[in-house]
PARO-233676 format. One line per field, with one value per residue (C-alpha): x, y, z negated; residue in three letters; residue number from 1. Coordinates in nm, 2 decimals, padded with zeros to 4 digits. Layout:
<dokes>
u = X,... .
v = Y,... .
w = Z,... .
tikol = ALA,... .
vogu = NUM,... .
</dokes>
This chain:
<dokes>
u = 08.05,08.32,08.62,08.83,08.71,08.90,08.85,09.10,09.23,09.00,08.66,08.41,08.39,07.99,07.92,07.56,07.51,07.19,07.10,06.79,06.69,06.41,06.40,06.60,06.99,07.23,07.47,07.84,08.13,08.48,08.77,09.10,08.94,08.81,08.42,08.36,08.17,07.96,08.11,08.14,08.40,08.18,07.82,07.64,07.26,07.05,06.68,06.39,06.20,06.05,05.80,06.04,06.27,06.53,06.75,07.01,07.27,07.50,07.88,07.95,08.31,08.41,08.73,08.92,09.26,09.52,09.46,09.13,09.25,09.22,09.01,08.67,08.37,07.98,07.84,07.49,07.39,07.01,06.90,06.96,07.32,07.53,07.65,07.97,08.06,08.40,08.65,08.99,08.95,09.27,09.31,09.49,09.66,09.66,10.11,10.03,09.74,09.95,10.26,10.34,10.29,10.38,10.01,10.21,10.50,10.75,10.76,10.99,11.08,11.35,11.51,11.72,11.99,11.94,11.51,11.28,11.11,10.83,10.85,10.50 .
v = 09.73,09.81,09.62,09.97,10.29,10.59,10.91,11.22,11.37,11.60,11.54,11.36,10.96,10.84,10.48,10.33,09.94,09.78,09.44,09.23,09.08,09.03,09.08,09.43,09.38,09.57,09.75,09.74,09.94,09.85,10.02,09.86,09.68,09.91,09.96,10.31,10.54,10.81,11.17,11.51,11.37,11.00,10.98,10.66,10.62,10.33,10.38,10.22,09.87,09.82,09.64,09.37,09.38,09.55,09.85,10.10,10.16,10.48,10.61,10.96,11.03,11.38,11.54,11.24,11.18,10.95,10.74,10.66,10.44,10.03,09.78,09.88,09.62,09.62,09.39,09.29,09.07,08.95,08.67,08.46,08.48,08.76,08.87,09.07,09.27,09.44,09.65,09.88,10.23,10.44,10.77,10.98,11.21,11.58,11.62,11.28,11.48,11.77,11.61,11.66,11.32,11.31,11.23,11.13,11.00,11.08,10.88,10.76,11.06,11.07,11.43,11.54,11.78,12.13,12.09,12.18,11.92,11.84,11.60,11.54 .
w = -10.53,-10.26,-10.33,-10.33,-10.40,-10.32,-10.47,-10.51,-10.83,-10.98,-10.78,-10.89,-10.87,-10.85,-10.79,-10.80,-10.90,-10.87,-10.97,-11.13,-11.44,-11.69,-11.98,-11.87,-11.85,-12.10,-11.88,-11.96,-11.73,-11.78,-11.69,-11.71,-11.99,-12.17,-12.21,-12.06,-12.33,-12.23,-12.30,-12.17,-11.86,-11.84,-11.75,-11.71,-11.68,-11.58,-11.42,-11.57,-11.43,-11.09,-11.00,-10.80,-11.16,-10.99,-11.16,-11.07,-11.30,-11.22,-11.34,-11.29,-11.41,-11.37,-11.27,-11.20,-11.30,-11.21,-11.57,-11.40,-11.14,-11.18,-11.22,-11.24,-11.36,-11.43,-11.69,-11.71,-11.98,-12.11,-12.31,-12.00,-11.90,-11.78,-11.41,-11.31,-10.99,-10.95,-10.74,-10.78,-10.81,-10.61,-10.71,-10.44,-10.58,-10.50,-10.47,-10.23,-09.99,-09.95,-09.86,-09.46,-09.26,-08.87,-08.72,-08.34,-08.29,-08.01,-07.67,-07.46,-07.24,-06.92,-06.90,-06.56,-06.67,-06.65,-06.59,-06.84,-07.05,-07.28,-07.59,-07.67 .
tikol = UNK,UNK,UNK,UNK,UNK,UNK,UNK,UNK,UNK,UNK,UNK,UNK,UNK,UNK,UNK,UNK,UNK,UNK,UNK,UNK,UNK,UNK,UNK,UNK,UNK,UNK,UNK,UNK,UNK,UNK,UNK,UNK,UNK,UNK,UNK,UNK,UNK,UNK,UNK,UNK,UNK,UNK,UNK,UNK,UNK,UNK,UNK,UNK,UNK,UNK,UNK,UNK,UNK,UNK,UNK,UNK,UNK,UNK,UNK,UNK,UNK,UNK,UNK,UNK,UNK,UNK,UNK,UNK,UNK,UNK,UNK,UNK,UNK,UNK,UNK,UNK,UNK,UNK,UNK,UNK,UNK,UNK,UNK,UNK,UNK,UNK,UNK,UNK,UNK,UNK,UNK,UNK,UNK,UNK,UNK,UNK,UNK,UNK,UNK,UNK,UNK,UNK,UNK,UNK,UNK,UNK,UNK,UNK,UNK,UNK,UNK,UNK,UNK,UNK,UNK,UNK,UNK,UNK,UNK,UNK .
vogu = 1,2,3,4,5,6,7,8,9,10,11,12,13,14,15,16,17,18,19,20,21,22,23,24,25,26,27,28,29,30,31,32,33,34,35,36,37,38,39,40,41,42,43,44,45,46,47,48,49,50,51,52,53,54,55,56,57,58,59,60,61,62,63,64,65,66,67,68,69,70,71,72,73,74,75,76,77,78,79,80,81,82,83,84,85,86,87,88,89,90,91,92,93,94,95,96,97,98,99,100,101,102,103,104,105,106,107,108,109,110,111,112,113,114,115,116,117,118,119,120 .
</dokes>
């Protein structure tokens, strides 16, 4: 998982973890430290074996909002041990997107007085 994932208020967040394990790893997702539950706003599935032992775990959380950002982890555990991955979730918000921000800055510039001249 990336260390930081953004994603803007109100879309859709969709990360994909894969990872390997037998007997098949129980899949945990914690956010902010609290085990993510599957409802009509979270989704998480996990795809069955492959033949290397590898699965795919995904977490679909719709409509995000600014609640959802933080710490973000994945949890598998078997009979065998346990193995983490994590990463920060920024939320931009929608007030921060629309807010004007200068893309150039002005330049040093040497006017003669009376002529025309350009700021660029």
């Amino acid at each position: 998982m990336a260390n930081t994932i953004e994603v803007i208020e109100n879309e859709d967040l969709e990360i994909t973890v894969t990872m390997k394990g037998s007997p098949e790893p129980v899949i945990k997702w914690i956010l902010n430290n609290e085990e993510l539950k599957v409802s009509r706003h979270v989704k998480i599935t996990t795809d069955g074996v492959r033949r290397d032992e590898t699965f795919a775990s995904k977490l679909i959380i719709s409509k995000v909002t600014m609640e959802e950002a933080g710490e973000l982890s994945v949890v598998a555990e078997n009979k065998h041990g346990s193995s983490m991955t994590s990463g920060v979730i920024k939320v931009i918000s929608l007030a921060e997107l629309k807010c004007p921000k200068i893309t150039t800055k002005l330049e040093n510039a040497t006017f003669v007085k009376g002529e025309d001249g350009e700021l660029k």
